[in-house]
Each structure stands twice: as C-alpha cells, then as structure tokens.
N, C-alpha and C positions, 0 to 999 in steps of 0.2 A: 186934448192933443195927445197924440200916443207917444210915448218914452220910447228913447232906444230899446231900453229893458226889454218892453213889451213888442218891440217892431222884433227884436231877436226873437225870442219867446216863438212869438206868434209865427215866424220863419223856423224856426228848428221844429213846432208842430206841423205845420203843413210838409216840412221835411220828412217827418214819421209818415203822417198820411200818406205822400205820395210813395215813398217807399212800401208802407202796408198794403197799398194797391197793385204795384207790381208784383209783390210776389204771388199777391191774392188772385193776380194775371196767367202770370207765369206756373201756378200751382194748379191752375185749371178749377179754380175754386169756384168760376162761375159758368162754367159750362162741362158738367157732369154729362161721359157719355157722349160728348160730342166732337164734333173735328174730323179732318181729316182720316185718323185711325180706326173710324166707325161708319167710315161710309156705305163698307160689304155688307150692313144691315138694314141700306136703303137702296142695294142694286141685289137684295136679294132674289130674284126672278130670272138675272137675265135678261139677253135678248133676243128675238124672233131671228134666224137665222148663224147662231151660233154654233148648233151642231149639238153633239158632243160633248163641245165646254158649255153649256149652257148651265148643267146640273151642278155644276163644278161650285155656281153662285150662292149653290144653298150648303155645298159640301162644306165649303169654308165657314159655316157658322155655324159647326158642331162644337158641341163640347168637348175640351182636354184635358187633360192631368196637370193643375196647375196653366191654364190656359198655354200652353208648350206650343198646339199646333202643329204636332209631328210628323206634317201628311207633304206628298207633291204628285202630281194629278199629270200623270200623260195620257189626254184624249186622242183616241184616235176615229178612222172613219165608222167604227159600226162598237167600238167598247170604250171602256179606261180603264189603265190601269193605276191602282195605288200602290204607292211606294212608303216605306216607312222611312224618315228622317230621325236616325236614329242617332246624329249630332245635338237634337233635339231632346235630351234627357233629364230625370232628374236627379241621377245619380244615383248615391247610396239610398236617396227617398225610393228609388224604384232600379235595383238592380239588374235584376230581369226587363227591365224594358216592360212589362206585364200593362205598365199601365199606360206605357206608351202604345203597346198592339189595342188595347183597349179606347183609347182614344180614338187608332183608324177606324176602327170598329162604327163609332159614332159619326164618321165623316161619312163609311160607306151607306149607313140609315139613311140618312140625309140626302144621297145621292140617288138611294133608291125611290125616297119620298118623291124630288122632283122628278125621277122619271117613270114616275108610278109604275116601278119593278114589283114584284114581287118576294118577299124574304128571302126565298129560294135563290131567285136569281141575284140578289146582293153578294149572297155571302157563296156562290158560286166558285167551288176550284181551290177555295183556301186549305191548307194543307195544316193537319195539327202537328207540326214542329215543334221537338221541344222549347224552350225559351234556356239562353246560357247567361249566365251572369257578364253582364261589361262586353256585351259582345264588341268587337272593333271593326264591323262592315258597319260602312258611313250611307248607304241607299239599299233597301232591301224591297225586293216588289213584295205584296202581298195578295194584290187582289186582282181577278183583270173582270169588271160587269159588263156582260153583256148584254148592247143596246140597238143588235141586230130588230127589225120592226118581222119577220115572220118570227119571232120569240113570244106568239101572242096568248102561250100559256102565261108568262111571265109579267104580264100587263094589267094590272085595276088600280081601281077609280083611290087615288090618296090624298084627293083635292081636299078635304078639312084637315090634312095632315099637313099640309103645304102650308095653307092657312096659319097655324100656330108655328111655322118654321122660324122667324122671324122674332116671334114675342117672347121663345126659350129663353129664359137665364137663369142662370143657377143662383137660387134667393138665401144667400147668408142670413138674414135677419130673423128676426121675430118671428113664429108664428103664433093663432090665434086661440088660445089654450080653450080647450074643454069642447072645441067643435072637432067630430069626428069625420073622417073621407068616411062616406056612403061604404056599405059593403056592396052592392051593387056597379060598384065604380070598380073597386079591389078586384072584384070576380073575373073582372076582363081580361085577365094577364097571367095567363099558366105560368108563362114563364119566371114570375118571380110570387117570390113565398113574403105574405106581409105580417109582421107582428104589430100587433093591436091590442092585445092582451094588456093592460096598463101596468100589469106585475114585469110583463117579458119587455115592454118597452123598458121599464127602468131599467132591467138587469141591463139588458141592449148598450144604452145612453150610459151606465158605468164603465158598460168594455170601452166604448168610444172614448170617451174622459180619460179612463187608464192606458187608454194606447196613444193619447194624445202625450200626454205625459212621459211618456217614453220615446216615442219620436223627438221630443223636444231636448229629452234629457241627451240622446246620440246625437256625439258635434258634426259625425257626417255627412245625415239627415239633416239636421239642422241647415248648417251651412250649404249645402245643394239645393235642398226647398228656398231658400232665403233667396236665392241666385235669381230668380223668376219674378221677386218682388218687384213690382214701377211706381215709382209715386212721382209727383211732376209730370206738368202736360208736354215739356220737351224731351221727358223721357219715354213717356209714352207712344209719344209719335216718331222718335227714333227706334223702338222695339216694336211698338203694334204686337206684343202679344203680354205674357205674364198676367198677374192677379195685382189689380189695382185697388186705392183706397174706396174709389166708387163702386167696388161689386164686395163688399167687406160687408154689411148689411147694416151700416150706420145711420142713425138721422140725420136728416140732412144738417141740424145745426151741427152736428161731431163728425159729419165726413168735412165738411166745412172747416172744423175747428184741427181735425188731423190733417190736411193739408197744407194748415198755415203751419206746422210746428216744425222744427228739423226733421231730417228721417232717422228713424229706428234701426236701432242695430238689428240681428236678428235675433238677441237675448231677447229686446222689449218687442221683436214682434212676435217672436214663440208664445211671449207672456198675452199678450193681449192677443192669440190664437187661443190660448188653450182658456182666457177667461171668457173670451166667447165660446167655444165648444161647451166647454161646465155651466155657466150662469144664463145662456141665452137660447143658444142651437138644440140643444140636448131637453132642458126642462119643458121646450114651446113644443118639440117634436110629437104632432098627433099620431105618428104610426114610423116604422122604419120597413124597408124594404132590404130584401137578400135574393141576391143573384147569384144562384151557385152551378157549377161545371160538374165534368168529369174527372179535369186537370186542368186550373187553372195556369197553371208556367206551361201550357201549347200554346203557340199563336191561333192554332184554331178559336182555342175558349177564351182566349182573353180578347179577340177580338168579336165572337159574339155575345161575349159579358158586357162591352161596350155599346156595342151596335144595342141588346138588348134594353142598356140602361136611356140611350136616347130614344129608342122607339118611347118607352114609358113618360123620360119626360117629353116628348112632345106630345103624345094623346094626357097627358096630366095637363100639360099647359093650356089645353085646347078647352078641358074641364074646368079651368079656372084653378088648381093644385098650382102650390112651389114644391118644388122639390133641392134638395143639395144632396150631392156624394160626403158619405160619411167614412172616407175608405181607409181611416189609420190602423186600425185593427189589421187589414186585411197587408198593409204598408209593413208593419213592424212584423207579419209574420215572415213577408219575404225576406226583408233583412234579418231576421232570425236564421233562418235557414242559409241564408249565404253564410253568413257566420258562424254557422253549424250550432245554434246553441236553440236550445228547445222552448218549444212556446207551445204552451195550449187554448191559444183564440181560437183555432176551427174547432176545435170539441166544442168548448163553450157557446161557441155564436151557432151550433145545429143544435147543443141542447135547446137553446134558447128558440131557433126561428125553423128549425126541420127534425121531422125524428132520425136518432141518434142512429148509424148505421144499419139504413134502409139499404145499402148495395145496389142502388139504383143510379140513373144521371142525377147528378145536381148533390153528388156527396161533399165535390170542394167549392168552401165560400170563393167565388169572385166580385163578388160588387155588394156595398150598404150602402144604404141614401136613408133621410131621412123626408118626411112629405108631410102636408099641411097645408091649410090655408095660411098667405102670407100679408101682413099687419102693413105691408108697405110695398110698393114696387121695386123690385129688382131691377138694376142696371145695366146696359151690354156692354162685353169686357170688349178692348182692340182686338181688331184684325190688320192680320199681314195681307201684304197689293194681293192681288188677284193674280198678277202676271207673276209676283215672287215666289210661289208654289204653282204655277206652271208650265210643264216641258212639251214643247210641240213636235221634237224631233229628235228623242233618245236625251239620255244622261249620256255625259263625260266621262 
C-alpha cells in the first residue's frame, strides 16, 4: 500500500516532469528548425503567376550579418528595387553598415538566381558610395534589377543554382579534418583567392581567434552583436530573424542540453563564441576563403563582396561543401578605423591570402569564410513574413 510519503514523493516528481516538459516545449527543444518562423524554406519557389514578387521567395533566404535580414523588396511591373533597412544594424559590430550593404548583396544573388539574370544584370546601376559611419537614413534604395523579358542578354540557364537555394546554411560545426576541397572545385571562382597552404591556413585561423578576442573584449561590439541573439521558440517566432541555438553548430544532445539551461548573458555567450572559433571552427577549417575589393567602405564593394560570397556558397552547397563567414578580422578593422586607432589585419591577411601590393582590384580584404566538408547537417535560421519585407506601392 503506498504511504502518504510516497503518494507526495511520487507527486512532487511527476511535478518536475511535467514541468521539465514544458519548458523542453516551449524551448523548442523538440522541433529544431521548425515552425511557423521557417516556413520561407518550404515556399521557396513561389508561385506561377506572381510576377515580379515571385523571386522575392528565394530573395528572402539569403544570408546576413548576424541573420539581420536588412533588405525590403518593392516589385514592380518589369524590375525591383532593393532597399537597405538600415534600422536593421549591428551597431558598433558593424559601423559602416559594411556588412549590412553586404548582406543585400546576398539577397540580390539570390534574386538573380531565381530569375536567371545574369551577374551583370543583378548588380546593375549600384553606385560605389562611400559608406559613413552611423548613418541616420532609416530606407536607402540600393539596387533596382531589371526584369524587362527583351533583356535577353541578361538571361541563362541557373536551374542547378536554384536547386541548392534552399539547402544553403551556414554550417557552424565541425568539419571533417584531413579531407581536402578538390582543387578543381577552387579553380572555378576568380573572384575569390583560397588559402590551402596548411602553413597559411594556420596563420589565417590565429588572425580569426585574435580578432575574435577582441571583438569580445570591446563592450560595444559585444553588447550590439548580443542584441541579435534568440533562444526560446516564443522568441523566435516573435523575431523570425537573429542567430539561434540551432545554427550554433552543436550536437544534437548539447543543442538539446543549451536549450534546457537559462540564457547566457552575453559575457558567457562571447565565451562559448570564442571557444567555438579556437577549439572547433578554426582547427576543422580545410581551407579559408578571401574576398577582396577595391574599397571595401563603398556600397558598391561591400555589396558585391556579399552577393559574391553567396554566389560561392550556393555553388559549394550544390557541391556538397559547408561553408561559414569568418569575418571578425575584417569587423575589428572597421571598428578600428571608426575609432581612429590603427590595426594591421589587411597587411596580414594579403601577406597571408594575396601578394602584398599588387596595385590591382581586390587590394582591400572584404569577406573570410572558412569551407570543408561538414561532420553534421546545418540547420535553417528564421525568416521574417514574406509580406513584412514587402512594399507594393512606395515607402512612407
């Protein structure tokens, strides 16, 4: 016969349980990736009689700085134009907005992918503006592609490009040491410079580490990057953007087990950023990549540093490659520079990945990633509605 003892007992654990459950509910611990906030990765196509906004479907599942999302998309009857959402920042992480223009960059690939434009005609009309620090205009156009049909210079076939639209994520995790990306694969891509050298990767993966570390050390940085963090699936689906626990690049038992804990300040999330970049990102990385400009603080180049880094990962993706941005280096120099104090990352990272003043294009770093084969599947970060980024009939 059971004792009260034991009837209490046995009620105050089913009490924990069900409690352990709801949060394990409400943490989204058992539905990684999915919801509501992720559905623009199963309407990625479109529909047959859309227009216009049709390409908009794939536009929206470009990569961001910090998954920001800093784009708003007015189609009209024969182009679009992009707009930068420049309420959409990371602040002191990205003063110039640099990585915000770069961002649209990757919407407009995307845009051109599903409308199988041509590179030409993506990046069509953009004008290299300087970039100012903290600018205070809240909508700035950027781009307008045009989608006139006699433009049929401007037209080929991006169907395997389309293809991989969909399956891009940017793989935090592990990758698979001691297997090299083909140099055959590399060759396909003037536009970026790879280091593979296993001497130049290390130097590489030390700048990343030490710039990591100093992003983290500036409370500015710090506290602006932090802003973007979502953890909880009620918070995710109130924001539908930022960098979640499920694209961190954990196993599933410790995305699991960080979900159940409180959340992190942003001291302990800097800390367990910068021991992933040292102990996991950095030693697995088979090769890194460098995207370098003319100027990168123009909106011209920082928006085709962007556009260029998504072209890359989606023909990587399409290869089977992970790829991540590894861009704190290129973070801490901006903020150096606003702050007028001197940094020597762009020497180092051309000694490393181009030769040293060549006087040619591509003398300033804009973009590092690093690329590999990945030990585990990447997950898709949230997206904002579809209708929430677009205008059918001018801005306000």
């Amino acid at each position: 016969m059971a004792t009260r003892r034991t009837v209490i007992a046995g009620g105050a654990g089913a009490a924990v349980l069900a409690a352990l459950g709801y949060r394990a509910w409400d943490r989204g611990v058992f539905t990684s990736g999915e919801g509501p906030a992720y559905e623009a990765w199963q309407d990625w196509q479109g529909h047959p009689g859309e227009g216009t906004e049709r390409p908009l479907h794939a536009a929206i599942l470009a990569a961001s700085a910090h998954n920001t999302q800093p784009w708003l998309f007015e189609p009209q009857e024969d182009s679009i134009t992009v707009y930068a959402d420049l309420s959409r920042n990371l602040g002191a992480a990205d003063p110039f907005r640099r990585e915000l223009y770069a961002s649209l960059g990757c919407a407009i690939t995307n845009i051109g992918i599903a409308a199988n434009l041509s590179a030409e005609a993506e990046r069509l009309g953009i004008e290299p503006v300087a970039l100012v620090p903290n600018p205070a205009a809240r909508r700035v156009p950027v781009a307008e592609i045009p989608l006139l049909p006699n433009l049929r210079w401007a037209h080929v076939d991006r169907s395997d490009e389309m293809a991989a639209l969909r399956k891009r994520h940017t793989n935090r995790g592990p990758y698979q040491q001691g297997r090299r990306v083909p140099d055959r694969f590399l060759n396909n891509f003037g536009f970026v410079y790879f280091v593979t050298d296993p001497v130049a990767v290390k130097e590489m993966g030390a700048l990343i580490v030490e710039a990591t570390e100093r992003f983290i050390a500036d409370p500015g940085m710090s506290r602006d990057s932090s802003r973007w963090f979502r953890t909880g699936r009620r918070e995710i689906e109130a924001h539908r953007d930022g960098v979640t626990t499920d694209t961190a690049g954990l196993s599933p038992f410790m995305n699991g087990v960080a979900k159940l804990l409180p959340d992190q300040d942003a001291a302990s999330a800097d800390k367990y950023w910068l021991a992933a970049t040292r102990d996991v990102q950095v030693p697995t990385a088979a090769a890194y990549g460098a995207i370098f400009t003319e100027n990168r603080l123009t909106t011209l180049d920082a928006v085709s540093a962007g556009a260029d880094w998504q072209q890359f990962h989606v023909t990587a993706t399409a290869g089977g490659l992970a790829a991540q941005p590894m861009n704190q280096p290129i973070e801490v120099m901006d903020r150096d520079f606003y702050l007028g104090r001197k940094n020597d990352y762009a020497r180092e990272i051309r000694k490393i990945a181009a030769p040293l003043g060549t006087g040619e294009d591509g003398d300033d770093i804009a973009f590092i990633f690093r690329l590999g084969y990945a030990t585990r599947e990447a997950k898709p970060s949230p997206r904002r509605r579809f209708e929430d980024v677009i205008r059918k009939s001018g801005f306000a």
